[in-house]
C-alpha positions as CSV (number, residue, x, y, z in Angstrom):
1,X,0.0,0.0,0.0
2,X,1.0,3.6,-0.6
3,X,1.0,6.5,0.9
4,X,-0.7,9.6,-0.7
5,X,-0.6,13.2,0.6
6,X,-2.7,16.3,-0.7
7,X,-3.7,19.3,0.7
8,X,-5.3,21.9,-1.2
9,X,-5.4,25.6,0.3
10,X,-7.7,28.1,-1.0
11,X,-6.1,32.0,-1.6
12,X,-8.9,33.6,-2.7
13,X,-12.3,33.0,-4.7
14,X,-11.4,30.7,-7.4
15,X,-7.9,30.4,-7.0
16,X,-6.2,27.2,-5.2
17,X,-2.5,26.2,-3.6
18,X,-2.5,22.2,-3.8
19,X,0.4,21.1,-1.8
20,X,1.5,17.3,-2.6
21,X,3.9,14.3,-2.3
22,X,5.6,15.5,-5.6
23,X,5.4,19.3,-5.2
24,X,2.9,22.2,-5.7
25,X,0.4,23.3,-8.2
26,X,-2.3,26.2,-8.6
27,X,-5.5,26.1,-9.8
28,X,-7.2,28.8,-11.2
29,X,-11.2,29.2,-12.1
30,X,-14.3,28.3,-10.8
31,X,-15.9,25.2,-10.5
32,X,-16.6,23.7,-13.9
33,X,-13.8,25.6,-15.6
34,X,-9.9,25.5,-14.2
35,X,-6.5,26.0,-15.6
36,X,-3.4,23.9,-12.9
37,X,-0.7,25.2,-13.3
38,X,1.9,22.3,-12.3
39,X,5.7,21.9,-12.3
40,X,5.5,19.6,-15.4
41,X,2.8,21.1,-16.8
42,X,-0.6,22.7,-17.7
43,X,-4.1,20.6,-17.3
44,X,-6.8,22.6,-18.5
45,X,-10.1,21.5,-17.3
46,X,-14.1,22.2,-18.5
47,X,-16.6,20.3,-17.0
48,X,-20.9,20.3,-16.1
49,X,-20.8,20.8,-12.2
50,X,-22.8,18.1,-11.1
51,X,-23.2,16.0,-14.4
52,X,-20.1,13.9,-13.6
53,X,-18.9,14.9,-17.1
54,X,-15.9,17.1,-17.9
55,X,-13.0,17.5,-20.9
56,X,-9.3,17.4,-19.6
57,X,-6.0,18.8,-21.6
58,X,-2.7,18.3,-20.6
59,X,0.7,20.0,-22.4
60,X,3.6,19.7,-20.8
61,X,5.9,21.9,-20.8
62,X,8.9,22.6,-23.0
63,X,12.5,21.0,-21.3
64,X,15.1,21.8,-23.6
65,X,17.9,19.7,-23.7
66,X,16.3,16.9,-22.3
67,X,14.6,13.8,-23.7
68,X,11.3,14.5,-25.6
69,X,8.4,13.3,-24.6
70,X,6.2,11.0,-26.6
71,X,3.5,9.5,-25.9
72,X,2.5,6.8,-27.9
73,X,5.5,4.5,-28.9
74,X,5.1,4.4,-32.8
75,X,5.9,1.1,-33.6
76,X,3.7,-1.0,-30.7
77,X,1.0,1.8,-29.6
78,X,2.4,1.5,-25.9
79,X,1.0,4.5,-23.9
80,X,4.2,6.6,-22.3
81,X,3.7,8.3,-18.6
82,X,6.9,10.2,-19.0
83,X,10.1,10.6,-21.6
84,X,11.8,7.6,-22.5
85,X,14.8,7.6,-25.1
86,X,13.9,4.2,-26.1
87,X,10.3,2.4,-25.9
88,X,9.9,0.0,-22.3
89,X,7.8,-2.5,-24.1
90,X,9.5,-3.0,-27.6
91,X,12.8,-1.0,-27.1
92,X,12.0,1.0,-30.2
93,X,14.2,4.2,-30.2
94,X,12.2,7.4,-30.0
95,X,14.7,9.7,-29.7
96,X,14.6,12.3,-33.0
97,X,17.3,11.1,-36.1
98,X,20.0,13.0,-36.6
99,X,19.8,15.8,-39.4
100,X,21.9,15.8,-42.1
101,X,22.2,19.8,-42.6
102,X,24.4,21.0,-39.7
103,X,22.6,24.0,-40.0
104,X,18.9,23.4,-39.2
105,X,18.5,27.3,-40.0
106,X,19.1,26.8,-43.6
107,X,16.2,24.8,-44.5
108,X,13.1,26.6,-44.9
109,X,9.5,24.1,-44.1
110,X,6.3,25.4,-43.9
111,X,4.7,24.8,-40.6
112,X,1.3,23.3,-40.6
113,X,-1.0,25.3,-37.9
114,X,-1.4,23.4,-35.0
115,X,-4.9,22.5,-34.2
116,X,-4.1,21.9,-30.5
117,X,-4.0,25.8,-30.5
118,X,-7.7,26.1,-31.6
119,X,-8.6,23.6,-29.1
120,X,-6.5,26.3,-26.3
121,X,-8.8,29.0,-27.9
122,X,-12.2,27.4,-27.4
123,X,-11.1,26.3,-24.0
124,X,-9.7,29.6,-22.9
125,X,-13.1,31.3,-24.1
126,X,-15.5,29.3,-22.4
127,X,-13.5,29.4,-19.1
128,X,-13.5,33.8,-19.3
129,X,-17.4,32.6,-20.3
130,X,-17.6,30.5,-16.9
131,X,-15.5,33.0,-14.5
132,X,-18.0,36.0,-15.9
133,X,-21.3,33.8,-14.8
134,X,-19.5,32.5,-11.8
135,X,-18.9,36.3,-10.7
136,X,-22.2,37.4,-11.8
């Protein structure tokens, strides 16, 4: 059995401190609608208070230098919970190839727009939606 700590201190209306084993977050929003702010990461949440049904996000971070996260292993579907250079089921490696061009500024790609941005949009406008009726 394991031991689990939590404790979750509020600072003012809508805003939280969660203390933890692992370290400290902050949660931000009303009920139904929050942004946690974490050391790994942001989890954006939207839910129906009461319903039982909610929508979570999760983007981590960027760690430069460091091993990038993936997660799904591409070659046997295994589900990562944090960076891995190579994949613990199959051993497939994940880490990026080598470019050729030792100059990465030379080469000129289009970007395609993200839609995980759009999905940030909706999200951030129905949580300023939520705080206004929450105020109200």
């Amino acid at each position: 059995m394991r031991f689990r700590f939590r404790r979750t201190l509020k600072i003012a209306p809508g805003i939280r401190l969660n203390l933890g084993k692992k370290g400290i977050s902050t949660s931000i929003g009303p009920r139904g609608a929050k942004i946690t702010l974490g050391k790994d990461g942001v989890r954006t949440t939207v839910g129906l208070p009461g319903s039982g049904l909610s929508y979570t996000s999760y983007h981590r971070y960027n760690n430069n230098g460091s091993i990038p996260y993936t997660p799904v292993c591409p070659y046997c579907g295994h589900h990562m919970r944090k960076a891995w250079p190579n994949c613990p089921k199959c051993n497939y490696n994940l880490l990026p190839a080598p470019s050729d061009n030792p100059n990465p500024a030379d080469t000129e790609t289009l970007e395609e727009p993200s839609s995980v941005a759009g999905c940030g949009c909706i999200l951030i406008i129905i949580l300023v939606i939520a705080f206004a009726i929450y105020i109200v």
